[in-house]
C-alpha positions in Angstrom: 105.9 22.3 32.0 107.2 26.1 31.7 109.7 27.4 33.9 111.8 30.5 34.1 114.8 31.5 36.2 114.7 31.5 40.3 116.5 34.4 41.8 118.5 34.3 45.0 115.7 36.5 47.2 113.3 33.9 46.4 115.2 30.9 47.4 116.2 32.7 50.9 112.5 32.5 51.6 112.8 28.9 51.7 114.5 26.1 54.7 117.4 25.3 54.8 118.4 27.6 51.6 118.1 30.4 53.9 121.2 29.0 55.9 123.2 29.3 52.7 126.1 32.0 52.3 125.3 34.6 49.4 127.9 33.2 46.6 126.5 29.7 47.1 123.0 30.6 47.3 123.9 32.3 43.7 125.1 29.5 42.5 122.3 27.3 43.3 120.0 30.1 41.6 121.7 29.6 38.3 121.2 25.9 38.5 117.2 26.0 39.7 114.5 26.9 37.5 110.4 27.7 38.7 108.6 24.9 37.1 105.1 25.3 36.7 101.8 22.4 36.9 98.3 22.4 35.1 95.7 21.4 37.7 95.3 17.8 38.2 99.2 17.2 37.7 101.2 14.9 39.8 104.2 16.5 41.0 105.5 12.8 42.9 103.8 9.4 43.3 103.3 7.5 46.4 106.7 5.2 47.2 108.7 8.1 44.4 112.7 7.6 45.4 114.1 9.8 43.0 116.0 12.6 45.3 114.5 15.7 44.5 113.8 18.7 47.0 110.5 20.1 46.4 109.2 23.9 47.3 106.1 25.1 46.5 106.3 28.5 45.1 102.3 29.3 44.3 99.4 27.6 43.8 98.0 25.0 46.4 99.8 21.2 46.4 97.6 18.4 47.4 98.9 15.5 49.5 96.9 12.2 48.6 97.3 9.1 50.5 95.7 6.2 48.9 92.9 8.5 47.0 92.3 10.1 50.3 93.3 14.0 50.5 95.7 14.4 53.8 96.9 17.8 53.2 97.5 20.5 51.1 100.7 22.7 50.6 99.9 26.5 49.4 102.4 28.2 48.4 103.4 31.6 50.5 102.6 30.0 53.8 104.7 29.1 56.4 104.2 25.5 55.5 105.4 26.0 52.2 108.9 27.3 53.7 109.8 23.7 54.2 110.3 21.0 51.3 107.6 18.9 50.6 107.2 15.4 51.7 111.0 14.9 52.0 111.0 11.2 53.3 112.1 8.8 50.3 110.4 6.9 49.5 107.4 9.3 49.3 105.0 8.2 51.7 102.1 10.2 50.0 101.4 11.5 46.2 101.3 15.5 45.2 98.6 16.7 43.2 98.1 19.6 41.8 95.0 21.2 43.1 94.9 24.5 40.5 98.2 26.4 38.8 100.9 25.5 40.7 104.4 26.6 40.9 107.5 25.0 42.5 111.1 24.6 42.3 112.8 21.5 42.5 116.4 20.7 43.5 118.6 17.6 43.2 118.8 16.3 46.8 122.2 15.7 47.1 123.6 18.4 45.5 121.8 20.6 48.1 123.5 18.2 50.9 126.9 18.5 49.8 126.6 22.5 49.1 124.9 23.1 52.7 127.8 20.4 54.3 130.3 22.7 52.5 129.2 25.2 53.5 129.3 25.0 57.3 132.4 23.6 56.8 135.9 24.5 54.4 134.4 27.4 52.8 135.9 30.5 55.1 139.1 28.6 55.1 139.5 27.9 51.6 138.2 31.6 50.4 142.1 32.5 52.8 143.9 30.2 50.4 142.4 31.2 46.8 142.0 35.2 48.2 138.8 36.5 49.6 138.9 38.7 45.9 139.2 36.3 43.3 135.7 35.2 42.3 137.1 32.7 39.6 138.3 30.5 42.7 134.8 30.6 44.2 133.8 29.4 40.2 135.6 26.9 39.9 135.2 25.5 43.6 131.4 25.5 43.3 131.8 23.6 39.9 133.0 20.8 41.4 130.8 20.5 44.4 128.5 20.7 41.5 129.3 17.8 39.8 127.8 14.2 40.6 131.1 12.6 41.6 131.6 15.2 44.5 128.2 13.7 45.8 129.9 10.4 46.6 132.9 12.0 48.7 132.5 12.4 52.2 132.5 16.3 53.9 135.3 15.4 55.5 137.5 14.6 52.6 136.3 17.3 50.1 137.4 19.6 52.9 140.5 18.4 53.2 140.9 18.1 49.7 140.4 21.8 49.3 142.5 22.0 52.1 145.5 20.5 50.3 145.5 21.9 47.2 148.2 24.4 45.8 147.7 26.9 43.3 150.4 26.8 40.7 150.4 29.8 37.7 150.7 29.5 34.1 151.5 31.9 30.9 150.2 30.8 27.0 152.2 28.1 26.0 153.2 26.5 28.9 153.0 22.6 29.5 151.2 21.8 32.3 151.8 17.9 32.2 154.0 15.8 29.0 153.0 12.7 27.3 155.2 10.1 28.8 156.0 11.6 32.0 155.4 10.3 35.9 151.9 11.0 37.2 152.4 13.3 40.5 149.5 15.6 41.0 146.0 15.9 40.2 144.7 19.3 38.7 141.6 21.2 38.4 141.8 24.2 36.0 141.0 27.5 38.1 141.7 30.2 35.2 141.8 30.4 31.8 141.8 27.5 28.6 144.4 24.5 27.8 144.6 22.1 25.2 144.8 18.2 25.7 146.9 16.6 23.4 148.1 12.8 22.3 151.2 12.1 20.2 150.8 9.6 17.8 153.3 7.5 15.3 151.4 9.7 12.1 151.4 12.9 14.3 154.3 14.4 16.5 152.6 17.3 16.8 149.9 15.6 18.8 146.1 15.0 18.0 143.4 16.8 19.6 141.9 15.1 22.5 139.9 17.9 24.2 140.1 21.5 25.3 139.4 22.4 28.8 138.2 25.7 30.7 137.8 26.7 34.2 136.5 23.8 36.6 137.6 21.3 34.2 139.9 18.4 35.5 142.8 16.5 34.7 145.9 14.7 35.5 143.6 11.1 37.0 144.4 8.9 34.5 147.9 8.4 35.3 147.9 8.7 39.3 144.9 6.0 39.0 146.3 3.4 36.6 149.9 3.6 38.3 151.0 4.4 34.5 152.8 7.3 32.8 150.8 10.4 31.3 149.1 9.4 28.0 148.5 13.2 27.1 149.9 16.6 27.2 148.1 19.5 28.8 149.3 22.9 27.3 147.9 26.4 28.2 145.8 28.3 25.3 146.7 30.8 27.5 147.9 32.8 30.9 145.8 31.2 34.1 146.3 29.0 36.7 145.8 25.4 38.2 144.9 23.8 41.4 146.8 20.6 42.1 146.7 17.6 45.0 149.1 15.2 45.2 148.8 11.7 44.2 148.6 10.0 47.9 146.1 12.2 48.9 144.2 12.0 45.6 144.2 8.2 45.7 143.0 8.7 49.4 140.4 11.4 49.5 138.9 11.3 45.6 139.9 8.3 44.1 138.6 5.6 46.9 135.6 7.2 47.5 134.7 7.6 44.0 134.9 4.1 42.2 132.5 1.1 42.3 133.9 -2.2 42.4 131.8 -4.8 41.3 132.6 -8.7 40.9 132.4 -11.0 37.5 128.4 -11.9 38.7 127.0 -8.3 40.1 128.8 -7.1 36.8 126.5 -9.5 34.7 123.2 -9.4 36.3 123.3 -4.9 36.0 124.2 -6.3 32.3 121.2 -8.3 32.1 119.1 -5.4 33.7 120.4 -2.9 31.0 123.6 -2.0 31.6 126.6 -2.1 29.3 130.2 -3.5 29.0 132.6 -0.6 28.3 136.3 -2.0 27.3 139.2 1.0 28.0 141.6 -0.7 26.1 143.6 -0.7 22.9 142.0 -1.7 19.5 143.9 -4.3 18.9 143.5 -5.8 22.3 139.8 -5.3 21.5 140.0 -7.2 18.6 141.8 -10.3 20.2 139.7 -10.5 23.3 136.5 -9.1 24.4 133.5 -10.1 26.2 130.5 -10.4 24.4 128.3 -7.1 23.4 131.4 -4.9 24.4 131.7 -1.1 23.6 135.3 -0.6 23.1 136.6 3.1 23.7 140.3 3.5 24.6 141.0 5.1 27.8 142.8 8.2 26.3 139.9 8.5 24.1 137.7 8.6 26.7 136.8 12.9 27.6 136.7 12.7 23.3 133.7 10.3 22.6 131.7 10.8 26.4 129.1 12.6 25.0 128.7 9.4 22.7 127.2 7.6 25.7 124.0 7.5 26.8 123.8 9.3 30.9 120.6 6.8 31.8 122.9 3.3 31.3 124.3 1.7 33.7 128.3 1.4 32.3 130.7 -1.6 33.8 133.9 -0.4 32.4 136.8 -3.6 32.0 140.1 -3.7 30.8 142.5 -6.9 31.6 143.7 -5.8 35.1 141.2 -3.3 36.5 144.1 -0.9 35.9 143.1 1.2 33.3 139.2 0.4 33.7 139.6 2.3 37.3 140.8 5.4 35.9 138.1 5.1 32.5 135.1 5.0 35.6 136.7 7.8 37.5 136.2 9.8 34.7 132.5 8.6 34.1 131.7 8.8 37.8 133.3 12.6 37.7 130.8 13.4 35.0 127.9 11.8 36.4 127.8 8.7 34.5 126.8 5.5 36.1 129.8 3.7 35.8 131.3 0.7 38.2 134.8 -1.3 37.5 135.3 -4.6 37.0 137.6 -6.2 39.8 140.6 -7.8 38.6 139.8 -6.9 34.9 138.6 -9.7 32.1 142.0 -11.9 32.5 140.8 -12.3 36.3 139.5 -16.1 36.7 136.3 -15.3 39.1 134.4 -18.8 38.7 
């Protein structure tokens, strides 16, 4: 299918998009592409869950129920204003009854975007100053990602809410190896290096670099433990930051999915995949059977090493450090649930 780049005016033509403000309605534009469909196509099939919002842009869309034609959508019409069939499952099939165009929009990130909205976004835009379009960046970024999906309105309000904005020049350590985990950030302006000090190398070996909307600082509030990197600035910008209670209450709960010894098996059985956080060695001693071991500071480095469509049950001896290895999966949009109690846990 080709596609090319949706602009802003084009998306106000359609409901609800039109109810969006200007910045976020940009945003959304840079995300959405115009697909386009060879007659004959399928856009959805009958009893299709997947959560997509569907526009019709051109061309004419027919609804088919059974083999039967029940209606048509043509793009340009006042019909077409609306999404198409947006009951999940799909109660009918779209077929493509010559060229057709259309967008297509993941259905919850539209939710949370038109929640937010109506909601924070006036307030927020006082705290971060009504100027300063990197804020607006970096707080669409995260209502972007698929881990904001999970929170509830409420709490990504609040969490917005709560956060205090804390400058930085080139050099400056944001958070040290070793140190008590207090606050959550989010990086709001400029870069910063993550960093891991090791027996062979004080000066620290690269773990990651991170740049506007990026996030760090969970590990440590999650696991109850002490920082396991350090976070220095590349150079001047600024951070957001909550504080660990009301990051434990309004991100972290929400977040995570707990699953028992059995539900953690039978998504195994179906596909899925045991992810161990911890150490090598502990690896080596104990492990359950067709493990993937990647220690939880090593984590941001080797993500891109797993596969987005499997199903992840991440496991450690506790649940400690597994919680904090799924929050980060589950902030990138991973599929990724925790094992309760951990491996040592007897759950017979």
């Amino acid at each position: 299918m080709a596609s090319e780049q949706v602009s802003t005016e084009l998306l106000r033509g359609f409901s609800p998009l039109d109810g969006l403000k200007r910045d976020n309605l940009a945003a959304l534009a840079r995300k959405v592409q115009i697909r386009e469909m060879s007659p004959g196509q399928l856009l959805f099939k009958e009893g299709d869950t997947e959560k997509r919002t569907l526009y019709i842009v051109s061309g004419v869309l027919e609804l088919v129920d059974q083999g039967k034609i029940v209606g048509a959508v043509k793009g340009g019409t006042e019909l077409a204003r609306n999404p198409v069939a947006p009951v999940f499952p799909r109660r009918v099939s779209g077929r493509a009854r010559d060229r057709v165009q259309f967008i297509s929009i993941d259905s919850d990130l539209l939710d949370v975007m038109l929640t937010w909205d109506q909601t924070g976004t006036y307030e927020v835009s006082e705290l971060a100053g009504k100027s300063d379009q990197s804020s607006q960046d970096w707080m669409t970024m995260l209502l972007q990602t698929k881990a904001f999906h999970k929170i509830p309105p409420a709490n990504i309000q609040a969490i917005f809410m709560r956060m205090q904005q804390i400058n930085y020049r080139t050099g400056d350590v944001i958070l040290k190896q070793g140190a008590e985990g207090d606050y959550f950030y989010v990086l709001i302006r400029g870069t910063a290096l993550v960093t891991r000090e090791t027996p062979l190398s004080k000066e620290g070996i690269k773990l990651a670099e991170l740049s506007v909307g990026d996030t760090f600082g969970e590990e440590a509030l999650i696991s109850d433990a002490k920082r396991n990197a350090t976070v220095t600035m590349r150079s001047d910008g600024a951070v957001m930051r909550l504080g660990k209670d009301d990051f434990k209450k309004l991100l972290n709960e929400p977040m995570l999915d707990w699953v028992t010894k059995a539900e953690a098996e039978e998504i195994i059985r179906s596909g899925g995949q045991w992810l161990d956080v911890r150490l090598p060695s502990e690896f080596e001693n104990q492990h359950l059977d067709g493990a993937l071991n990647i220690p939880l500071y090593f984590i941001r480095l080797k993500i891109n090493t797993l596969d987005p469509d499997k199903k992840y049950i991440v496991c450690c001896d506790t649940g400690r450090r597994s919680s904090a290895g799924a929050y980060i999966l589950s902030e990138r949009g991973y599929h990724a649930y925790v094992l309760t109690g951990g491996i040592n846990r007897d759950q017979a």
